[in-house]
N, C-alpha and C positions, 0 to 999 in steps of 0.2 A: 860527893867529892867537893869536898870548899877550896877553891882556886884564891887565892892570894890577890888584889889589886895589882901588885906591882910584877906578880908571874905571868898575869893575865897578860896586860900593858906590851911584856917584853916578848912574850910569842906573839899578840897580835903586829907586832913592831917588824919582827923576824918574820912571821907570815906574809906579812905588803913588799917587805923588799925581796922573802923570795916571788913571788907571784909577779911583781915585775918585773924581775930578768929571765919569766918565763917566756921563751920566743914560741912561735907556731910549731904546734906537733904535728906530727905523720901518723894517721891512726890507720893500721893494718885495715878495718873497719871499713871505713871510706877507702876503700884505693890508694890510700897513698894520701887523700887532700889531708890539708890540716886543720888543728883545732887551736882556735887562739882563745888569750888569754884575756879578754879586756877587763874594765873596768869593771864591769854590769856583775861578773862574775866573782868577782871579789865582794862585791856591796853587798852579791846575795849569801857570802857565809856570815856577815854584819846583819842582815838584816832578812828576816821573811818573808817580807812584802814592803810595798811603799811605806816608807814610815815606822815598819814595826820591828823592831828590835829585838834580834835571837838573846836568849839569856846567855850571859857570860860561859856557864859551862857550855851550852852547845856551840858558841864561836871557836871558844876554846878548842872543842872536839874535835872540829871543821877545819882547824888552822894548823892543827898537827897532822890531820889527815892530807893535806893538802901534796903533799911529796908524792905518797902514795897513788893520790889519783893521775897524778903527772905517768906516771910507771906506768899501771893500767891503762889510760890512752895508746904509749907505746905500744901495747903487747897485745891489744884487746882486736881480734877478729872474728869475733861472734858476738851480736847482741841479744841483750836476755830479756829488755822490755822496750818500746817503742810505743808512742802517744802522739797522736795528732790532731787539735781541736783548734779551732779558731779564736782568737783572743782578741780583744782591744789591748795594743801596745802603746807605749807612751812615746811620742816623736817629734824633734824640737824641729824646730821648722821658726823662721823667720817672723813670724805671727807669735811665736811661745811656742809651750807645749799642747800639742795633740792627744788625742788618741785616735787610732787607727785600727778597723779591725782586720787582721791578719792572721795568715797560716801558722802556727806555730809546731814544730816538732822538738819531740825529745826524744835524745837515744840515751837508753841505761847499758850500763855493763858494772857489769857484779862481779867482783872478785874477790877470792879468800890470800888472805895473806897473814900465814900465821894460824891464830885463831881469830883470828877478826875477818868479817865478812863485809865490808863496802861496796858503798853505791858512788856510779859517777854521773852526774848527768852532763849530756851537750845539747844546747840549745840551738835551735837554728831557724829563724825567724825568716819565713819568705821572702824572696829578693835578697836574701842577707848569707854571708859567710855562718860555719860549725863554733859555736862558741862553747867554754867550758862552763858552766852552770852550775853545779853544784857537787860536792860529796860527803857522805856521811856516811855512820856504820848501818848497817842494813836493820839491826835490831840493835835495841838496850831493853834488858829488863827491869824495871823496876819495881816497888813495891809501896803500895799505895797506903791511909794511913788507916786501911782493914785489913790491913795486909797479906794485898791479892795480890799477885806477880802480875806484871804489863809487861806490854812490849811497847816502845817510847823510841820518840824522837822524827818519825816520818810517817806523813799522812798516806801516802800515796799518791799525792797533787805534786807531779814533777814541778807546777810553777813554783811553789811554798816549798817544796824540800828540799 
């Protein structure tokens, strides 16, 4: 699917201002607490890690999804995958930035909507509030140029997806 410059532009344009007048949700999930919306979580449908840059169609994909995952938060009281490993985070601190190794969790919930099956991730950094982190579709097929069918778009590293 070849995405246009200027289609691209104006969903990622309409993606940041809705994601900023996203306030704190109530996910069934947790009790009741919520999951906010910051920055960090927006950077990462931009980008897949420090510096690296998701290609235009998977931002794309990410930025239309993005309504979707809001819904799911809602409604979501069952999780489907859970990961907890220790990471070095980045943390600005008066000296610049750090890194710090810390607990990291991520909660997945999977939901079908339609024929489309999505992922949402929330991240939640020790010492730290539920943040929304990522979503994507659970699979894309694609076909490679031997033309073998894949399944594309997510490693399974909730950090990078």
């Amino acid at each position: 699917m070849e995405i246009s410059e200027e289609k691209f532009n104006q969903r990622k344009i309409e993606a940041e201002s809705f994601y900023k007048s996203i306030g704190p949700i109530k996910c069934p999930y947790f009790n009741g607490d919520c999951v906010y919306f910051n920055s960090q979580g927006f950077e990462h449908l931009v980008f897949k890690e420090w510096n690296k840059t998701r290609s235009q169609q998977e931002q794309y994909t990410r930025f239309r999804l993005l309504p979707l995952a809001v819904s799911v938060i809602k409604k979501s009281g069952t999780l489907q995958e859970f990961d907890e490993r220790k990471l070095f985070v980045r943390r600005k601190s008066k000296d610049g930035w750090n890194k710090i190794m810390k607990i990291v969790k991520y909660y997945i919930f999977v939901a079908i909507v339609g024929e489309l099956r999505l992922k949402v991730i929330i991240k939640e950094i020790e010492g730290g509030q539920k943040n929304f982190h990522s979503v994507y579709p659970s699979w894309q097929v694609v076909v490679d140029d031997g033309g073998v069918k894949k399944k594309k778009f997510f490693t399974g590293e909730p950090e990078t997806d």
